[in-house]
C-alpha positions as CSV (number, residue, x, y, z in Angstrom):
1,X,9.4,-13.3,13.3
2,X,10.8,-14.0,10.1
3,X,8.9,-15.5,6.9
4,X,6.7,-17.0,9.2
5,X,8.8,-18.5,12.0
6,X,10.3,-17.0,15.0
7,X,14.3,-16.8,15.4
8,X,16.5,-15.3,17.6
9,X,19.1,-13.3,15.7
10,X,22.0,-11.0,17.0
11,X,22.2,-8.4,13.9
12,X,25.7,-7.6,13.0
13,X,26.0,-5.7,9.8
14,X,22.9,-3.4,7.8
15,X,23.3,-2.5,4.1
16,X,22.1,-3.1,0.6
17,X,22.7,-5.5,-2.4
18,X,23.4,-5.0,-5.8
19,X,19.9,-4.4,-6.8
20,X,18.9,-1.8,-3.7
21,X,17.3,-3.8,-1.5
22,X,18.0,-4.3,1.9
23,X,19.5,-6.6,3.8
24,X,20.5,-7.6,7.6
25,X,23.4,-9.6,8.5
26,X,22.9,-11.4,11.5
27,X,24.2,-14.4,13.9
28,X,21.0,-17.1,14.3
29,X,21.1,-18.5,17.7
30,X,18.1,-20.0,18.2
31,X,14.7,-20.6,16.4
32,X,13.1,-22.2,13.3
33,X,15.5,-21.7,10.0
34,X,13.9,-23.3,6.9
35,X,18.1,-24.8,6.5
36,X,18.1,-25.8,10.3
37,X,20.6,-24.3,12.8
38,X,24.2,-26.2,11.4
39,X,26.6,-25.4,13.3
40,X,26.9,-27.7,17.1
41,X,29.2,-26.0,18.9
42,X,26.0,-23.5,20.0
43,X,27.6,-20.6,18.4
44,X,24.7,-20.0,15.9
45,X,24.8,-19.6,11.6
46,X,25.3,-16.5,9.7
47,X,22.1,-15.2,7.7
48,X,21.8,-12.7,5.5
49,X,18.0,-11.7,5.7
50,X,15.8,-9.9,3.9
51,X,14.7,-6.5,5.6
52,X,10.6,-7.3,4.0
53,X,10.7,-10.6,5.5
54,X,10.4,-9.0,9.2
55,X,7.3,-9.1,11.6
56,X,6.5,-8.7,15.0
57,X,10.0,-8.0,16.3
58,X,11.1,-7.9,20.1
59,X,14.0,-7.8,22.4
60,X,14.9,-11.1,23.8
61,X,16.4,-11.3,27.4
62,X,19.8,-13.0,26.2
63,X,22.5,-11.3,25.4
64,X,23.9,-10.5,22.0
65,X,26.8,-12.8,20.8
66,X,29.1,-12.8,17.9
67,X,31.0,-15.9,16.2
68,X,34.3,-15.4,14.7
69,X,37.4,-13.1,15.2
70,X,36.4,-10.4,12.6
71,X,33.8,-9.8,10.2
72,X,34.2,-9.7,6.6
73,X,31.8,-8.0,4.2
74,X,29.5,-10.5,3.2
75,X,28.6,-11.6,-0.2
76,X,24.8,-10.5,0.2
77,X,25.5,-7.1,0.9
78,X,26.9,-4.0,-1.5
79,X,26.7,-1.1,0.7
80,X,27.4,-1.6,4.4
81,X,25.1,1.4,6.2
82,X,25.2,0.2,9.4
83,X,27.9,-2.4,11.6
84,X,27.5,-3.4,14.7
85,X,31.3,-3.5,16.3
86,X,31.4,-6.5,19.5
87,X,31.9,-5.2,22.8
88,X,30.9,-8.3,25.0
89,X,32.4,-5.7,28.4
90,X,29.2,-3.8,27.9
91,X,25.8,-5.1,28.6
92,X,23.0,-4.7,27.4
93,X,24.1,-3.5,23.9
């Protein structure tokens, strides 16, 4: 759950903006999204999500995915903490 509605993310890249708060990088494939899921070719939307916003989380049965051929730091986050590195040969991760 996030903000209210339930998404499925794949969390990529843990840090911290400019002003200290915390935020979580993560591929949406699936769920409600306030903007709606753009992208058609099913490989999901980047969103960079507030940590606060977070309830009621779970492990879903699918497996995590990744979009792109290499991440760049993105605009919403200041200090990187934690990245998550693809490594599709190895399930579950």
């Amino acid at each position: 759950m996030y903000d209210g509605g339930v998404r499925l993310l794949c969390p990529h890249m843990l840090g911290r903006n400019r002003e200290g708060h915390v935020r979580i990088l993560c591929l949406q494939i699936g769920g409600e999204s306030t903007r709606g899921l753009q992208r058609k070719d099913g490989l999901g939307d980047w969103r960079c999500l507030a940590l606060e916003k977070f309830s009621g989380l779970a492990l879903a049965e699918a497996a995590w995915q990744t979009a792109g051929s290499s991440l760049r730091r993105p605009k919403c986050i200041d200090q990187i903490e934690l990245e998550v590195a693809a490594q599709p040969e190895r399930e579950p991760q």
